[in-house]
BAKE-742916 format. One line per 3 residues: number of its first residue (from 1); for each residue x, y, z of C-alpha. Coordinates in steps of 0.5 Angstrom, whole numbers, padded with zeros to 4 digits. Example, Ala and Ser with C-alpha at 12.3 -4.5 7.8 and 13.67 -1.06 7.14 Angstrom:
1 = 0025/-0009/0016  0027/-0002/0014
//
This chain:
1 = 0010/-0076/0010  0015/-0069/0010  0018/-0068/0015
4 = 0017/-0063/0020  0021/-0056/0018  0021/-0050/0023
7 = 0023/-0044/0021  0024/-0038/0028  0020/-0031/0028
10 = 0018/-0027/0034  0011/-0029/0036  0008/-0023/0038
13 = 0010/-0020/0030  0007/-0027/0026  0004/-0022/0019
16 = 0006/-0017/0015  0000/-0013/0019  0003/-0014/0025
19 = 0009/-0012/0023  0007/-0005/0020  0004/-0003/0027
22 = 0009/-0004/0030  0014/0000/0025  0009/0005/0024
25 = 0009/0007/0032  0016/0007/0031  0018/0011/0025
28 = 0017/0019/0024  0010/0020/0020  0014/0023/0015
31 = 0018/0017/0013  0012/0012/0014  0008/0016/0009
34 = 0014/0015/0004  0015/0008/0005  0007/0007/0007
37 = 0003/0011/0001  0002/0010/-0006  0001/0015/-0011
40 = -0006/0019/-0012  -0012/0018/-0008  -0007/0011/-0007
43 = -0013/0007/-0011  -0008/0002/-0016  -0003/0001/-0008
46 = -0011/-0002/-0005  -0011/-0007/-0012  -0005/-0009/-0012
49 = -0007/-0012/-0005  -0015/-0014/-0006  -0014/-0017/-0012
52 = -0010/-0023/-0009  -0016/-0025/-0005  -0020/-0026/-0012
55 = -0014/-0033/-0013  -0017/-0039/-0010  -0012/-0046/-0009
58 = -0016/-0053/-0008  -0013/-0058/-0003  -0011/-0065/-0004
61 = -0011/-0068/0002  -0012/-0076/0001  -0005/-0075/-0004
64 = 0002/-0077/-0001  0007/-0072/-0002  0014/-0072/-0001
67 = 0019/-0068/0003  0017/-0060/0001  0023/-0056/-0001
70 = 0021/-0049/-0003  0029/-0048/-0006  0028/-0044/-0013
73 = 0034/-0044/-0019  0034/-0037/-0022  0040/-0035/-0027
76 = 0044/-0039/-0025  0044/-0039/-0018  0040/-0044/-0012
79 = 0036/-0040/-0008  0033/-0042/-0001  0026/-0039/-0002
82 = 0022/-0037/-0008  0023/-0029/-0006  0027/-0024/-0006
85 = 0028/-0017/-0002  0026/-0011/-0007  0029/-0005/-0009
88 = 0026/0001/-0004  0030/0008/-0005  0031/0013/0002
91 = 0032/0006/0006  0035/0010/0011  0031/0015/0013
94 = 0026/0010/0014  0029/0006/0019  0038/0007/0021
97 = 0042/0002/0016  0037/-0002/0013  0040/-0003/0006
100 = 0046/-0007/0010  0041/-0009/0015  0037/-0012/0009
103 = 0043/-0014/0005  0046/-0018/0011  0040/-0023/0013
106 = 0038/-0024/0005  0045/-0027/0004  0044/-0031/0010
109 = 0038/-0034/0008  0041/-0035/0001  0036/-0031/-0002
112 = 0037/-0024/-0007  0036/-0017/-0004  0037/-0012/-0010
115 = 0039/-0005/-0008  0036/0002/-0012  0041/0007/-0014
118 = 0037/0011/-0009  0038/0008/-0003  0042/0010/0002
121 = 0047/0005/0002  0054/0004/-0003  0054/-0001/-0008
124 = 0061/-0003/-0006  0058/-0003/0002  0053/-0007/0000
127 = 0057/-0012/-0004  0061/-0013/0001  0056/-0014/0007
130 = 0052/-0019/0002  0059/-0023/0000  0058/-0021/-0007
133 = 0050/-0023/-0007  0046/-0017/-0008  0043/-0015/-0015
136 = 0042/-0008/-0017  0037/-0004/-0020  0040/0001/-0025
139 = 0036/0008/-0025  0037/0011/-0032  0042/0016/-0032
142 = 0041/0022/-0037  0049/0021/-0039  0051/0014/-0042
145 = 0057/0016/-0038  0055/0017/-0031  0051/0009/-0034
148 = 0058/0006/-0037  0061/0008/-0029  0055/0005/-0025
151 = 0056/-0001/-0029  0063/-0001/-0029  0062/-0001/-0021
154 = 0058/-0007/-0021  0062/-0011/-0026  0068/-0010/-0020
157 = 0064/-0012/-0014  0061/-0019/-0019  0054/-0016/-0019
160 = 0050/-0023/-0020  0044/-0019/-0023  0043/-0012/-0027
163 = 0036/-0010/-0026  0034/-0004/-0030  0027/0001/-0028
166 = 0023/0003/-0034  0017/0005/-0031  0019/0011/-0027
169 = 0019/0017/-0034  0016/0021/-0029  0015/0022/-0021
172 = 0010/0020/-0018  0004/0024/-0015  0004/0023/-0008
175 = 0000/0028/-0004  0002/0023/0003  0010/0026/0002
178 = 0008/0033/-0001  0005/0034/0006  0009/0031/0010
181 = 0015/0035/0006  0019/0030/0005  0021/0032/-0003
184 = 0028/0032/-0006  0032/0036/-0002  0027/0033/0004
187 = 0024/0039/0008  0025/0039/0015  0018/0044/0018
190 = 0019/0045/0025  0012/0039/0025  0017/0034/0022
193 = 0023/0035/0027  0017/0035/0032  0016/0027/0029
196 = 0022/0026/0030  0023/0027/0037  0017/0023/0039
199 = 0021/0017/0035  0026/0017/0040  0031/0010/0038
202 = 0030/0012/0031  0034/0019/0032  0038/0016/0038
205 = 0039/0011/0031  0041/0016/0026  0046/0019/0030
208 = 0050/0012/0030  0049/0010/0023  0049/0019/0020
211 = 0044/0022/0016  0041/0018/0011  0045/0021/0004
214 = 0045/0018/-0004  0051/0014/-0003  0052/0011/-0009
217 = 0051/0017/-0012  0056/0021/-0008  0062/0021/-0013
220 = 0057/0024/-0019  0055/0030/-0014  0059/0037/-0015
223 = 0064/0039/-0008  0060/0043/-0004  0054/0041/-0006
226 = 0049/0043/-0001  0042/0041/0001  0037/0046/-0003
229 = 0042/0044/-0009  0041/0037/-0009  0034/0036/-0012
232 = 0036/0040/-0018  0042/0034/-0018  0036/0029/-0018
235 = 0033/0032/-0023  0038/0034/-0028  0041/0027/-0027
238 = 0035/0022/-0027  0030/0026/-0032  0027/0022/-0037
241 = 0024/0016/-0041  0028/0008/-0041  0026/0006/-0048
244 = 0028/0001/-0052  0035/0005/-0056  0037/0005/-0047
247 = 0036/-0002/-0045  0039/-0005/-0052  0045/-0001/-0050
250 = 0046/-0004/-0044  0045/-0010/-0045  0051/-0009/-0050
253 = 0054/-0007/-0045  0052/-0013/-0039  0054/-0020/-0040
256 = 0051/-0022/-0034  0043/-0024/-0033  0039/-0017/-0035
259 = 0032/-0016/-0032  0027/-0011/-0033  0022/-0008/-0027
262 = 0016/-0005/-0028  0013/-0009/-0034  0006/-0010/-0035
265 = 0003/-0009/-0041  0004/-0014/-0048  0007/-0008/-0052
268 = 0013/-0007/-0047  0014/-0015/-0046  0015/-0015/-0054
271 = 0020/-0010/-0053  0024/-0014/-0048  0024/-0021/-0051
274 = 0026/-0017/-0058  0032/-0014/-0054  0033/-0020/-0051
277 = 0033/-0019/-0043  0033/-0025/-0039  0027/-0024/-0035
280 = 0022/-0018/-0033  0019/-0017/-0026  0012/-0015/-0027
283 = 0011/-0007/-0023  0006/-0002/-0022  0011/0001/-0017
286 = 0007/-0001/-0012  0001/0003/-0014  0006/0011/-0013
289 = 0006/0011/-0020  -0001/0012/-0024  -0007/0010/-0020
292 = -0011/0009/-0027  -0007/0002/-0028  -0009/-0005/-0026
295 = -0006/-0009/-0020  0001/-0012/-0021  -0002/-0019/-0020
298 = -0008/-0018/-0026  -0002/-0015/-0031  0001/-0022/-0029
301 = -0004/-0027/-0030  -0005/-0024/-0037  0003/-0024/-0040
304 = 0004/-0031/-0035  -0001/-0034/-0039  0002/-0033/-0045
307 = 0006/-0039/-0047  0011/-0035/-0051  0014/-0031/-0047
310 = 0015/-0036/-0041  0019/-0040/-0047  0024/-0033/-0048
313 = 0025/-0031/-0041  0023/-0030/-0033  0016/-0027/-0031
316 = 0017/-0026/-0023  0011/-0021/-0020  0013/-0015/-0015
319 = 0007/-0011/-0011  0002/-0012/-0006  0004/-0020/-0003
322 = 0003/-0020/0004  0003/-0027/0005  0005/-0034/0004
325 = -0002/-0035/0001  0000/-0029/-0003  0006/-0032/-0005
328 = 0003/-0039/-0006  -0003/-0035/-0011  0003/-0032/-0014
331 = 0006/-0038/-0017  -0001/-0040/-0018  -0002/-0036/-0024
334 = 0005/-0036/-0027  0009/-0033/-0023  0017/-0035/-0023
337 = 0020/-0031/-0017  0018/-0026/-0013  0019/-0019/-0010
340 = 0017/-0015/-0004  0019/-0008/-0001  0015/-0006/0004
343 = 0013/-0012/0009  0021/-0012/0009  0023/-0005/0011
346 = 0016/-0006/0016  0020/-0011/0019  0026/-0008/0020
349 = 0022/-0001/0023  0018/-0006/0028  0025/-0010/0030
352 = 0031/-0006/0028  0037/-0011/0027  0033/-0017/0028
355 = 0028/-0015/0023  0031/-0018/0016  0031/-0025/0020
358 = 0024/-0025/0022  0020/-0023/0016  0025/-0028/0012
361 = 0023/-0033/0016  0016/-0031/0017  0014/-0032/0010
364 = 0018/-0038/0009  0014/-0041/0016  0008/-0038/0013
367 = 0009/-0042/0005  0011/-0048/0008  0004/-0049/0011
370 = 0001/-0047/0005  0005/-0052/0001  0003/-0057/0007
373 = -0004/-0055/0007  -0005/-0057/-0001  0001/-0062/-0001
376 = 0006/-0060/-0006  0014/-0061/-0006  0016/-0055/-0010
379 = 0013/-0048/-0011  0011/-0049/-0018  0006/-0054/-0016
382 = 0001/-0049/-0015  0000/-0048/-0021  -0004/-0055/-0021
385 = -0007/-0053/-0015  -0010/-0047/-0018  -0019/-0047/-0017
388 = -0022/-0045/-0024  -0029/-0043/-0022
//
């Protein structure tokens, strides 16, 4: 019999839907529509979700099991739970300081947190809150130069894993942010000053902390760059493809583990294992990018349960987990790690400081029981516990 583990979270908040209630009372309406909304008629973000409940477990209730230890070794490295913190561009806006706020908690619990090169906070400040522990995912730069220096940055703080975004040729058509005004340079209306005033702490928040800016992309930007120049930057900056010539560059360049995000297809996972990348974690984006393609969980069942690619590198699944039971079905079907952006940045919304803590240990609390609930040692032994009808 395992002993009894617990794992402390704010009662009033025990769900990601909890949680999201109470971030969404608390953020402006333009900034909960960027981090809330998917692409389209948002039709890929609702699958990414509902697909999950189409994963049944059996239980094994007369079997003796061990103590339960949810600890999982990635490239290297011990982590103290099977999942990580997603890369979320614009953390900032959303909630005041929650790249650190993140960074902090996710080096506390000894799990990853991957910071996006759009996000509001520095490499080198987030290196230096997460005691050199963060990943960093890589939008791709139109200039090898602007790359070989964003690398060369990381390589200085020891980066312990480069994460490159492929799945990004072109933004997202987000009729959520195209209302709300919240485009590159972000449009303030005099609707979205309105929503900012009913959100009080938030503003009182951003005061303290400054207004949300690109800070890893400061050094790149022109002297005097003002506000209405900063989309054209974006777009002469980052425009284009990430192909095959563009990630084996790279991989010439990174000695360290090398990860592609944004894979969901045989012919793109191929592609990788040829240029010889040490895991892919399985994307749609969370549902902002096309709303034609299939769930993140159905593209992983697919390419998880290829056995040649489990041999070459590491599969590991981002989009629509809401649980621990989503976790548990994850690891059901092939995954190996796995990533979650918005039920992070809900709790940091709901919770402010203490939101990192709680939605860590929330789902922590929530796969234990799971793994309780059908007598299993180590996240893996889901996949024995997978119920094919």
């Amino acid at each position: 019999m395992s002993k009894k583990i617990t794992f402390p979270y704010h009662p009033q908040y025990p769900s990601v839907a909890d949680l999201r209630s109470k971030a969404k009372s608390r953020i402006p309406k333009f900034a909960f529509d960027y981090l809330d909304g998917g692409c389209n008629e948002g039709l890929n973000l609702a699958r990414n979700e509902n697909d999950f409940d189409d994963i049944y477990l059996k239980p094994n209730y007369l079997r003796v099991g061990g103590e339960i230890d949810m600890s999982v070794e990635l490239f290297g490295r011990q982590y103290s739970a099977p999942f990580g913190i997603s890369p979320i561009g614009l953390q900032g806006l959303m909630w005041p300081n929650a790249p650190e706020i993140l960074a902090k908690a996710a080096a506390k619990h000894d799990i990853p947190y991957i910071l996006s090169t759009v996000s509001t906070s520095s490499i080198e400040r987030i290196a230096e809150v997460s005691d050199g522990k963060a990943w960093f995912q890589l939008y791709h730069p139109t200039e090898n130069r602007l790359r070989d220096d964003i690398l060369n940055r990381l390589k200085s703080v020891e980066c312990p894993v480069l994460v490159v975004l492929v799945d990004v040729p072109s933004f997202g058509l987000r009729y959520r942010e195209i209302k709300s005004g919240l485009s590159i340079p972000p449009k303030m209306s005099i609707k979205n000053i309105l929503q900012a005033v009913a959100r009080p702490l938030w503003g009182i928040k951003t005061l303290q902390h400054g207004i949300p800016s690109f800070a890893t992309l400061k050094p790149y930007m022109e002297k005097g760059l003002d506000m209405s120049q900063l989309g054209q930057f974006m777009n002469r900056t980052f425009t284009g493809k990430v192909d095959i010539e563009k990630v084996s560059a790279i991989r010439e360049i990174w000695k360290g583990p090398l990860v592609l995000k944004g894979i969901t297809t045989d012919e793109d996972m191929q592609a990788a294992i040829q240029i010889g990348v040490d895991g892919v974690i399985v994307s749609n984006h969370g549902g902002r990018q096309i709303d034609a393609g299939e769930s993140s969980i159905k593209s992983l069942i697919k390419l998880a349960g290829n056995p040649q690619y489990r041999s070459k590198l590491k599969i590991m699944l981002d989009g629509g987990i809401r649980s621990g039971v989503d976790l548990a079905r994850a690891h059901a079907v092939g995954s190996e790690f796995n990533f979650m952006g918005r039920p992070f940045m809900y709790g940091v919304g709901a919770l402010g400081d203490e939101g990192g803590d709680h939605t860590i240990n929330m789902f922590k609390a929530h796969l234990y029981q799971a793994m309780q609930q059908v007598t299993i040692e180590k996240p893996a032994q889901f996949a024995e516990r997978l119920l094919i009808p």
